[in-house]
Biopython code that builds the backbone (N, CA, C, O; Angstrom):
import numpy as np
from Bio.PDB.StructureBuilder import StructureBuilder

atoms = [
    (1, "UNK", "N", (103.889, 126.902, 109.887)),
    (1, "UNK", "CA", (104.311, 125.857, 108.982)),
    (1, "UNK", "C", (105.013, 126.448, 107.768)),
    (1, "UNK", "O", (105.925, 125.756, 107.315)),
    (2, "UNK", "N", (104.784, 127.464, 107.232)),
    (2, "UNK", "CA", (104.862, 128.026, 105.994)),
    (2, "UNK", "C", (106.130, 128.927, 106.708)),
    (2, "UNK", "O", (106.990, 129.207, 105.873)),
    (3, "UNK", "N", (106.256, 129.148, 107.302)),
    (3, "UNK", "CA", (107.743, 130.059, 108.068)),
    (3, "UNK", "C", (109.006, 128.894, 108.321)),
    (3, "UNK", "O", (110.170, 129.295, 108.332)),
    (4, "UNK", "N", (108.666, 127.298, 108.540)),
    (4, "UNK", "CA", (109.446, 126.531, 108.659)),
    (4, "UNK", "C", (110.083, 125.826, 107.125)),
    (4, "UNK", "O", (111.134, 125.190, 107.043)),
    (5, "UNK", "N", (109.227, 126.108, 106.093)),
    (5, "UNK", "CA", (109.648, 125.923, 105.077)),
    (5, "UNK", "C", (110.620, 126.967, 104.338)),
    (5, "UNK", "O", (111.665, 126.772, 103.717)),
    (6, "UNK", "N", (109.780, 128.363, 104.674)),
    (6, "UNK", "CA", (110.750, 129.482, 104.143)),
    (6, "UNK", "C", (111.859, 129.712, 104.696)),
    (6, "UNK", "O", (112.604, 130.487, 104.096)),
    (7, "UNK", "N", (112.428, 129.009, 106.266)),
    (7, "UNK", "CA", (113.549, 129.101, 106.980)),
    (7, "UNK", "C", (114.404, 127.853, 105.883)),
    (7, "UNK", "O", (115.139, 128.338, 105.023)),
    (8, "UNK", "N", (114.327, 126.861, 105.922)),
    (8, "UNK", "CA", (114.513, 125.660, 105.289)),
    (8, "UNK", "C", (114.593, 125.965, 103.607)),
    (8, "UNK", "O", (115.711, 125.468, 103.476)),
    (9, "UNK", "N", (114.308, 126.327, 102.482)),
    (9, "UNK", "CA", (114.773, 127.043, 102.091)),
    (9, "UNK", "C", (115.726, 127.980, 101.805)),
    (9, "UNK", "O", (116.269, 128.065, 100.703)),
    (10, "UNK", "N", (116.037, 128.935, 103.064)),
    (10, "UNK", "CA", (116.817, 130.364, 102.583)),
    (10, "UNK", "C", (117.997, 129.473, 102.760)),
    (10, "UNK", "O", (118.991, 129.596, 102.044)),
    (11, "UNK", "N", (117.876, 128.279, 104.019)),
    (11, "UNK", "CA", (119.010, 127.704, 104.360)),
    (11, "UNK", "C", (119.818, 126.781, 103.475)),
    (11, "UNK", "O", (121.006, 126.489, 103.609)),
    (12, "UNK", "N", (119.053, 126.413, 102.636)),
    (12, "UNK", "CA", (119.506, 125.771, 101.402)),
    (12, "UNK", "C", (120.087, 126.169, 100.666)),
    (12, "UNK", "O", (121.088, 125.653, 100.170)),
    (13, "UNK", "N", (119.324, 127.786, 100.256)),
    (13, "UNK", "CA", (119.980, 128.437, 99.392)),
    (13, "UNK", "C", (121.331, 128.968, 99.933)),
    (13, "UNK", "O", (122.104, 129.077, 98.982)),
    (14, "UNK", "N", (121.897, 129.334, 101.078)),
    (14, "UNK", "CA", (122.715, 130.195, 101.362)),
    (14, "UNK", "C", (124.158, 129.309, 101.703)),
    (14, "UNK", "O", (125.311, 129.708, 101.544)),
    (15, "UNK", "N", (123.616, 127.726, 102.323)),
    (15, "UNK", "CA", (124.532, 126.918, 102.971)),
    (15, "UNK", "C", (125.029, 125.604, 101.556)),
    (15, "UNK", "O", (126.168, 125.265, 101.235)),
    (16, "UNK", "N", (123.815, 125.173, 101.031)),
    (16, "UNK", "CA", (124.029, 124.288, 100.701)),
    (16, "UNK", "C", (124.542, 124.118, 98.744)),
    (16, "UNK", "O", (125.288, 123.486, 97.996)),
    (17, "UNK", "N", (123.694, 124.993, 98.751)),
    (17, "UNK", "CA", (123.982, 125.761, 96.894)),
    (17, "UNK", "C", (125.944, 125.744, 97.122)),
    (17, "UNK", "O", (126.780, 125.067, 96.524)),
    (18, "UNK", "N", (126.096, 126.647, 98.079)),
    (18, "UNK", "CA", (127.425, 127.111, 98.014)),
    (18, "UNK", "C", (128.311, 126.081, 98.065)),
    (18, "UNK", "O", (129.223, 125.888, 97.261)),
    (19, "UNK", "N", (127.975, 125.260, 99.245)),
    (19, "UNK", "CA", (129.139, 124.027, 99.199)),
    (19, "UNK", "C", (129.125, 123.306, 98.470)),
    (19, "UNK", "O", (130.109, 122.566, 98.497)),
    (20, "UNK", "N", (128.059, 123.016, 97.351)),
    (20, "UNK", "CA", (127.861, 122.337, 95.988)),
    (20, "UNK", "C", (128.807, 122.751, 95.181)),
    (20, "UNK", "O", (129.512, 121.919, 94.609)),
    (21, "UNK", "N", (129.024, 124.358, 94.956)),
    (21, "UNK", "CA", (129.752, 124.863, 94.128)),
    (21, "UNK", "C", (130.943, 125.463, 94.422)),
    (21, "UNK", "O", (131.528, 126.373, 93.835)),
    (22, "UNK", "N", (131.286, 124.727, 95.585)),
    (22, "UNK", "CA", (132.661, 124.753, 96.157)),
    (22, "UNK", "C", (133.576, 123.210, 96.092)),
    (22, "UNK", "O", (134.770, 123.014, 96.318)),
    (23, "UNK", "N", (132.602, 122.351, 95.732)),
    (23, "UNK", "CA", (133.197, 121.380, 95.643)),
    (23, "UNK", "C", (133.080, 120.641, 94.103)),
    (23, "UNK", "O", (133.916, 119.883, 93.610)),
    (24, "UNK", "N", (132.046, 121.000, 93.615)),
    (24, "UNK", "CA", (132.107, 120.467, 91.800)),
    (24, "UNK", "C", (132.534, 122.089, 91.080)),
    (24, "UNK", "O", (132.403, 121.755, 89.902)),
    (25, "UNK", "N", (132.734, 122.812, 91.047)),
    (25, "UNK", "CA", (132.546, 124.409, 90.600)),
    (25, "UNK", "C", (133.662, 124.702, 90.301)),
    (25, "UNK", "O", (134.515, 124.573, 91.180)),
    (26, "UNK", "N", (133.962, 125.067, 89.322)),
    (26, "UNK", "CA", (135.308, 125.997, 88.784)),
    (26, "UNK", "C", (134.978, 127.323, 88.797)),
    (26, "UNK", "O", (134.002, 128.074, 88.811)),
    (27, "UNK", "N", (136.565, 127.315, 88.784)),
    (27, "UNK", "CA", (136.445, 129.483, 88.415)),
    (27, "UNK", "C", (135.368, 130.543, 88.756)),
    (27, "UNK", "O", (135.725, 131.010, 89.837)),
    (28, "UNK", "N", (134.490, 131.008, 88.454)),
    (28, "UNK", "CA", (134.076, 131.684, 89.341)),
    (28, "UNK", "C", (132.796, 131.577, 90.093)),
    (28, "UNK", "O", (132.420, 132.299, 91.016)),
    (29, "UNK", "N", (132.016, 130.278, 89.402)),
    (29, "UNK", "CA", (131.373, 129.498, 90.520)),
    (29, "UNK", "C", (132.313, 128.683, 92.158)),
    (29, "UNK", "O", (131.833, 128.244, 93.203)),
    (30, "UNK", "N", (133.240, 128.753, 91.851)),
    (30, "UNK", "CA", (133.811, 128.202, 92.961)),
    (30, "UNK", "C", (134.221, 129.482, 94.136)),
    (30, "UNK", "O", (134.376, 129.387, 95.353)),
    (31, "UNK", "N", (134.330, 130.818, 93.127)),
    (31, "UNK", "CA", (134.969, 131.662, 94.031)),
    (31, "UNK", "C", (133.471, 132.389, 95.173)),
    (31, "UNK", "O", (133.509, 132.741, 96.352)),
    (32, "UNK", "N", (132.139, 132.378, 94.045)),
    (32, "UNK", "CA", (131.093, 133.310, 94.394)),
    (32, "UNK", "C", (131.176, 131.946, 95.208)),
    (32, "UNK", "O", (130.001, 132.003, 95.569)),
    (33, "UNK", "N", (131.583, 130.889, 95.725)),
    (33, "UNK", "CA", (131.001, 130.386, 96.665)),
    (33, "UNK", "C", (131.865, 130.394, 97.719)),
    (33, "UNK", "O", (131.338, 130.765, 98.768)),
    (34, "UNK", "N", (132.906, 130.133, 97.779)),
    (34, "UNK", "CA", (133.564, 131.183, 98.877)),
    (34, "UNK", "C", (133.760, 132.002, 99.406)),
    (34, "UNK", "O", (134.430, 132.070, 100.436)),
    (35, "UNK", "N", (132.896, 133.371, 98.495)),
    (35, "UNK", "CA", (132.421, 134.393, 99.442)),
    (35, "UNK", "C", (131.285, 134.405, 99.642)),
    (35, "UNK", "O", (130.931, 135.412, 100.256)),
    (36, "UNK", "N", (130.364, 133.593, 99.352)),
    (36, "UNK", "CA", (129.177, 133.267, 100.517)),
    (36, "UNK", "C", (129.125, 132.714, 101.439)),
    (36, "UNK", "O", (128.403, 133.075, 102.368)),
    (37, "UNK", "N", (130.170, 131.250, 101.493)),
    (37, "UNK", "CA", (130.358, 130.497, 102.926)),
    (37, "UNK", "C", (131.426, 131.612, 103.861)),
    (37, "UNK", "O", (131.512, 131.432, 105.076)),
    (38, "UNK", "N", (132.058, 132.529, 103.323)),
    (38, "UNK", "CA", (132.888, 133.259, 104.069)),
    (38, "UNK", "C", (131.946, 134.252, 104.881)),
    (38, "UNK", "O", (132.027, 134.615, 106.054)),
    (39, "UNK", "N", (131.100, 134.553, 103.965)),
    (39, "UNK", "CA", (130.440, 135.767, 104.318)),
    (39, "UNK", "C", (129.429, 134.935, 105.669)),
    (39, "UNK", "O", (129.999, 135.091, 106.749)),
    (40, "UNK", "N", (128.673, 134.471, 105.743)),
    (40, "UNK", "CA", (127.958, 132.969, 106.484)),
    (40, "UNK", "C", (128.720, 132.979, 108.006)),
    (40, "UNK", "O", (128.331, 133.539, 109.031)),
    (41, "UNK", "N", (130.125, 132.039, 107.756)),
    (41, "UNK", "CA", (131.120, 132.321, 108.917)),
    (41, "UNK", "C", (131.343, 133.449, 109.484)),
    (41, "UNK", "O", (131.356, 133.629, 110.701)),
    (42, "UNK", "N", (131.553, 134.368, 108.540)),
    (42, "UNK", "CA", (131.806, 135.584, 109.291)),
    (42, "UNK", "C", (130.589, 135.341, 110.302)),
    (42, "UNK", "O", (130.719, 134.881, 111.436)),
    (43, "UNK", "N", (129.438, 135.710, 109.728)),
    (43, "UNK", "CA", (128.348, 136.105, 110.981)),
    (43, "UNK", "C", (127.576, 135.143, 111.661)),
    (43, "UNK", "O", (126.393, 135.315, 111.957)),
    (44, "UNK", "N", (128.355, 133.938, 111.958)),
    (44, "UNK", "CA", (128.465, 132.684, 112.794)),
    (44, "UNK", "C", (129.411, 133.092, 113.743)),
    (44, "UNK", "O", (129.050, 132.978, 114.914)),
    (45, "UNK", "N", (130.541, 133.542, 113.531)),
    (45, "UNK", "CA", (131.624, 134.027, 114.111)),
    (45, "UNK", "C", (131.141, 134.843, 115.197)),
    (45, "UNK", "O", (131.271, 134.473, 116.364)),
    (46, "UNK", "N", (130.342, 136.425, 114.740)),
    (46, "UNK", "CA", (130.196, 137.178, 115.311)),
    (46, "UNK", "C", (128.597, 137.210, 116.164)),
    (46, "UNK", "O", (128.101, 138.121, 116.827)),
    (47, "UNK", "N", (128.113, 135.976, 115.873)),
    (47, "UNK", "CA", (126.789, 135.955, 116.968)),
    (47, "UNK", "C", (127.090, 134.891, 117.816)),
    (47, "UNK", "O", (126.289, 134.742, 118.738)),
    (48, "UNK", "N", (128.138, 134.014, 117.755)),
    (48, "UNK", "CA", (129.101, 133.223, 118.530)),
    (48, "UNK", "C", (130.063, 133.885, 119.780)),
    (48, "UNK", "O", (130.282, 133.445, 120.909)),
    (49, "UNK", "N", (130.521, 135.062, 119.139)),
    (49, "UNK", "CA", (131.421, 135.328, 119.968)),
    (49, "UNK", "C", (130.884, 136.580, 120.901)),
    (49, "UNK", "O", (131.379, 137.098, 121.902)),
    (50, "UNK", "N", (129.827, 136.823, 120.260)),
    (50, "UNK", "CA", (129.144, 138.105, 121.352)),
    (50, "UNK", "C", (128.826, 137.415, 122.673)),
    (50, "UNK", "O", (129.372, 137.411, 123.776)),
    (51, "UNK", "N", (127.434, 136.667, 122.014)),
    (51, "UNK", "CA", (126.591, 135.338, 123.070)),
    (51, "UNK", "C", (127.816, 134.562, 123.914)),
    (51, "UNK", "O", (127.668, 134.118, 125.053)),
    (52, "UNK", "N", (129.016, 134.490, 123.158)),
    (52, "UNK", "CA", (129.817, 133.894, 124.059)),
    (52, "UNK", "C", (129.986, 134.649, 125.513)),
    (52, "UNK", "O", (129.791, 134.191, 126.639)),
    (53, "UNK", "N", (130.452, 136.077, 125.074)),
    (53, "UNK", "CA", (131.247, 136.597, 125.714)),
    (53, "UNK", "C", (130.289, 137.411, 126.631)),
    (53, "UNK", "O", (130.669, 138.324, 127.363)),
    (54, "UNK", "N", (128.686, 136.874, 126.480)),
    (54, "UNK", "CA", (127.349, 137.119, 127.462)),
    (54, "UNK", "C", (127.635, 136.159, 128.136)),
    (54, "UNK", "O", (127.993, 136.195, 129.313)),
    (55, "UNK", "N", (127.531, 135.387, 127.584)),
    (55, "UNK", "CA", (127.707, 134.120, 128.907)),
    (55, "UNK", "C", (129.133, 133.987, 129.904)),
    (55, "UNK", "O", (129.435, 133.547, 131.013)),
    (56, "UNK", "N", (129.703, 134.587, 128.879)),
    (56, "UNK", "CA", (131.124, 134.328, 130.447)),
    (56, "UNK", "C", (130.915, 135.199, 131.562)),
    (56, "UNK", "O", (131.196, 134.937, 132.731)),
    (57, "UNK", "N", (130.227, 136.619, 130.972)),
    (57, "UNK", "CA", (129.841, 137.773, 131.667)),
    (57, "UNK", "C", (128.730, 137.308, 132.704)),
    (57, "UNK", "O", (128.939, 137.667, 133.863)),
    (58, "UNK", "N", (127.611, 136.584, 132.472)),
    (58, "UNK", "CA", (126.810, 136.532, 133.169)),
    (58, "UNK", "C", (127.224, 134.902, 133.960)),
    (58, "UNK", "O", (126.275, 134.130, 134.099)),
    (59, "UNK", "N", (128.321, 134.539, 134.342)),
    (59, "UNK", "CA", (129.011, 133.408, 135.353)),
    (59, "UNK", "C", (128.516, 132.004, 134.515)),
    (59, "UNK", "O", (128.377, 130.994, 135.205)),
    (60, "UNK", "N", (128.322, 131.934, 133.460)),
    (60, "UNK", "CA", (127.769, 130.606, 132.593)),
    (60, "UNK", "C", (128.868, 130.349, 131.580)),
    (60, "UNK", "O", (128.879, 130.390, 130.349)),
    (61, "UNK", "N", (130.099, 129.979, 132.798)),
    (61, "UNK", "CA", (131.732, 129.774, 131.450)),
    (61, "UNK", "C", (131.916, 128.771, 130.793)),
    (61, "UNK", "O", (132.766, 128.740, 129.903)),
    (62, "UNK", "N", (131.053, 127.612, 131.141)),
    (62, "UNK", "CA", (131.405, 126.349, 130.555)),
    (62, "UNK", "C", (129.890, 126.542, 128.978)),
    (62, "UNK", "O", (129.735, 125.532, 128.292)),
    (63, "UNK", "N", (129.060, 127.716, 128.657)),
    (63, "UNK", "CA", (128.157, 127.789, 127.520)),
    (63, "UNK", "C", (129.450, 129.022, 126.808)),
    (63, "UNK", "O", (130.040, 128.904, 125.734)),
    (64, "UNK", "N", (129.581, 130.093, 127.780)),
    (64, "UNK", "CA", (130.774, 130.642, 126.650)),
    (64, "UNK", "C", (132.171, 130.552, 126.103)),
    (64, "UNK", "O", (132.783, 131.319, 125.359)),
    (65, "UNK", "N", (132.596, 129.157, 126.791)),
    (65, "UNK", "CA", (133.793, 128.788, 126.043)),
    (65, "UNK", "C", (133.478, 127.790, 125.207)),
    (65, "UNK", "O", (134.218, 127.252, 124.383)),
    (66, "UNK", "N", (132.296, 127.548, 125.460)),
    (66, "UNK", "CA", (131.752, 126.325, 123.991)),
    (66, "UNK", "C", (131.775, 127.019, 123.114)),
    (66, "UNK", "O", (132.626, 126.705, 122.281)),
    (67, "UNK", "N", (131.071, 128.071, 122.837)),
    (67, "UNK", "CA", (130.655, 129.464, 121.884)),
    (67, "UNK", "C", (131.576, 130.291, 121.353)),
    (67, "UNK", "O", (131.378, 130.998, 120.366)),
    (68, "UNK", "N", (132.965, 130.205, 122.213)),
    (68, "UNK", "CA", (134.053, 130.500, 122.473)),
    (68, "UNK", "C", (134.982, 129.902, 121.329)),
    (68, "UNK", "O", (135.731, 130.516, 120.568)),
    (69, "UNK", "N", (134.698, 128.362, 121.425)),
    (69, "UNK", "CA", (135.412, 127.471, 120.940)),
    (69, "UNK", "C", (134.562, 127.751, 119.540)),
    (69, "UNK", "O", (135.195, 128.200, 118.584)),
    (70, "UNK", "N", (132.833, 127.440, 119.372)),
    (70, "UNK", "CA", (132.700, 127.423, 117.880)),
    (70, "UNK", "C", (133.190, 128.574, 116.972)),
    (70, "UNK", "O", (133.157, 128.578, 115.741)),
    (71, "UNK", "N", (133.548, 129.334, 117.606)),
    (71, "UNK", "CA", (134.327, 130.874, 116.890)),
    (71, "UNK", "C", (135.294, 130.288, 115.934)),
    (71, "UNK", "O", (135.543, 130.176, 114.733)),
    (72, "UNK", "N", (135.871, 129.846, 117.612)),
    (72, "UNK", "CA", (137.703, 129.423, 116.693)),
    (72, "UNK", "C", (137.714, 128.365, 115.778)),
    (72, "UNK", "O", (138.671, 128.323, 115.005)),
    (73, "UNK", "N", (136.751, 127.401, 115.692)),
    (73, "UNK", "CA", (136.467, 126.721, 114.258)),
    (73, "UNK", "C", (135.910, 127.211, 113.511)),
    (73, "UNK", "O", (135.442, 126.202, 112.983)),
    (74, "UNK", "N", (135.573, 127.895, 113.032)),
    (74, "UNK", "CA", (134.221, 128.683, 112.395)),
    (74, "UNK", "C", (136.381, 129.512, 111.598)),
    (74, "UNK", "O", (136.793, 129.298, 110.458)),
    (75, "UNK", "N", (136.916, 130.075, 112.354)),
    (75, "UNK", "CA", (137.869, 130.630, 111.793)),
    (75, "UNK", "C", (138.943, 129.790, 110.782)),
    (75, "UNK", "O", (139.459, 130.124, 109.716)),
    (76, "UNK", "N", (139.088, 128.103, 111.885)),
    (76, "UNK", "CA", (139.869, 127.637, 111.196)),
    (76, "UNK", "C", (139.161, 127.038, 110.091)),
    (76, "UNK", "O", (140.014, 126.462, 109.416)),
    (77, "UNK", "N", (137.779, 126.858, 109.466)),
    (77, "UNK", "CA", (137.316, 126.669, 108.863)),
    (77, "UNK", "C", (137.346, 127.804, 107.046)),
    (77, "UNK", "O", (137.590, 127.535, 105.870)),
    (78, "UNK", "N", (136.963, 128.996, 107.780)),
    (78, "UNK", "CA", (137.487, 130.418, 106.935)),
    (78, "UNK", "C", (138.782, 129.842, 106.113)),
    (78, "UNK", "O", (138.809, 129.816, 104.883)),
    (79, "UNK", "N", (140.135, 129.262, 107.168)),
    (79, "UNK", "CA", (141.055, 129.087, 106.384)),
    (79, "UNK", "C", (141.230, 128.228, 105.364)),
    (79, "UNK", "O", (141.981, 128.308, 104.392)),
    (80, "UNK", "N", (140.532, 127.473, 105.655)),
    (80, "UNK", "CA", (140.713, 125.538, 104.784)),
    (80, "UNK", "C", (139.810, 126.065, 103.887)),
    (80, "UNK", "O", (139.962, 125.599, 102.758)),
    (81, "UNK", "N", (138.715, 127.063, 104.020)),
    (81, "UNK", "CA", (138.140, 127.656, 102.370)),
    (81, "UNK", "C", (138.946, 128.152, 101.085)),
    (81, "UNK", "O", (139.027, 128.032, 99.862)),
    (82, "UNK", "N", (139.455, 128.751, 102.130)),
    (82, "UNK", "CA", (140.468, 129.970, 101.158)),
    (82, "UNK", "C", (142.138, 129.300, 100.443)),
    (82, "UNK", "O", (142.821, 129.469, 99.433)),
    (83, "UNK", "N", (142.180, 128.512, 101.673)),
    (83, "UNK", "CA", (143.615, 128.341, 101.047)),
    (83, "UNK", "C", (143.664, 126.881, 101.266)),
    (83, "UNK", "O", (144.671, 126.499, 101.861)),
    (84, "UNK", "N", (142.613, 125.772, 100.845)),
    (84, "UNK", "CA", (142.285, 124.463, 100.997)),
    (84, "UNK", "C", (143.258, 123.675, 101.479)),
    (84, "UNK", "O", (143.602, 122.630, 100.928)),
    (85, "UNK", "N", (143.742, 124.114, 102.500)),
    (85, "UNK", "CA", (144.690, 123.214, 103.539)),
    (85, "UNK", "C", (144.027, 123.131, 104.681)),
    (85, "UNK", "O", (143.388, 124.118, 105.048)),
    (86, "UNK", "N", (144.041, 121.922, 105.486)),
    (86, "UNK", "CA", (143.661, 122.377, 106.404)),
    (86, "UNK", "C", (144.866, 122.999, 107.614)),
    (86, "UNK", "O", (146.049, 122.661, 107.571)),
    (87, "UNK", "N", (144.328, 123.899, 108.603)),
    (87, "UNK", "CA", (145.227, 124.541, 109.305)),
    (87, "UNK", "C", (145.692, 123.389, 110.707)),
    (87, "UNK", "O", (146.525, 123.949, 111.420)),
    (88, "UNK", "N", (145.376, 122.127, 111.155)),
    (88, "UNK", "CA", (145.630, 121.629, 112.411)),
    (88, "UNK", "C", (146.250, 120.536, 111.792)),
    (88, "UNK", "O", (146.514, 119.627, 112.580)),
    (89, "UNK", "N", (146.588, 120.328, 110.539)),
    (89, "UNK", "CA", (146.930, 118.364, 110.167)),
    (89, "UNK", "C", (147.888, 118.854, 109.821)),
    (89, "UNK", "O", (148.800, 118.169, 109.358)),
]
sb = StructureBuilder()
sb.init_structure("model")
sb.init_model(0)
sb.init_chain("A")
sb.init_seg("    ")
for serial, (resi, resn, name, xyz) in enumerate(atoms, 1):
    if name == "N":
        sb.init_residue(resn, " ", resi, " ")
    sb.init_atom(name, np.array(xyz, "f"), 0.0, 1.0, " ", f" {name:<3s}", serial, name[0])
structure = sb.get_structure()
């Protein structure tokens, strides 16, 4: 019980703090929060695209091109942080 709170928590702190201060936040509250949601994606990215690329390996292509696919949003997401456009509209 006490491990589901401290998960719930870190997740707050790491996900939700940031997009607070990515969206009301100037100057360099806005920036330390773009390199925490960057930093975040990044390693969404890269436990996405490993597990993906287990599953295509082990004949399960329709779980690693899902995994596949959350990469490549997870990237175009990176972009619409940084340079608040989005990249597909």
């Amino acid at each position: 019980m006490r491990t589901t709170y401290l998960l719930g928590i870190i997740i707050f702190l790491v996900v939700v703090l940031p997009l607070v201060g990515l969206i009301f936040g100037v100057g360099w509250i806005r920036l330390a929060a773009q390199i925490i949601l960057t930093i975040v994606l990044v390693v969404v990215i890269g436990a996405t695209g490993v597990f993906g690329y287990i599953c295509i390996k082990a004949q399960a292509r329709k779980w690693g091109a899902g995994l596949i696919l959350v990469a490549i949003i997870c990237l175009l997401l990176i972009f619409w942080l940084w340079t608040g456009k989005p990249l597909l509209i």
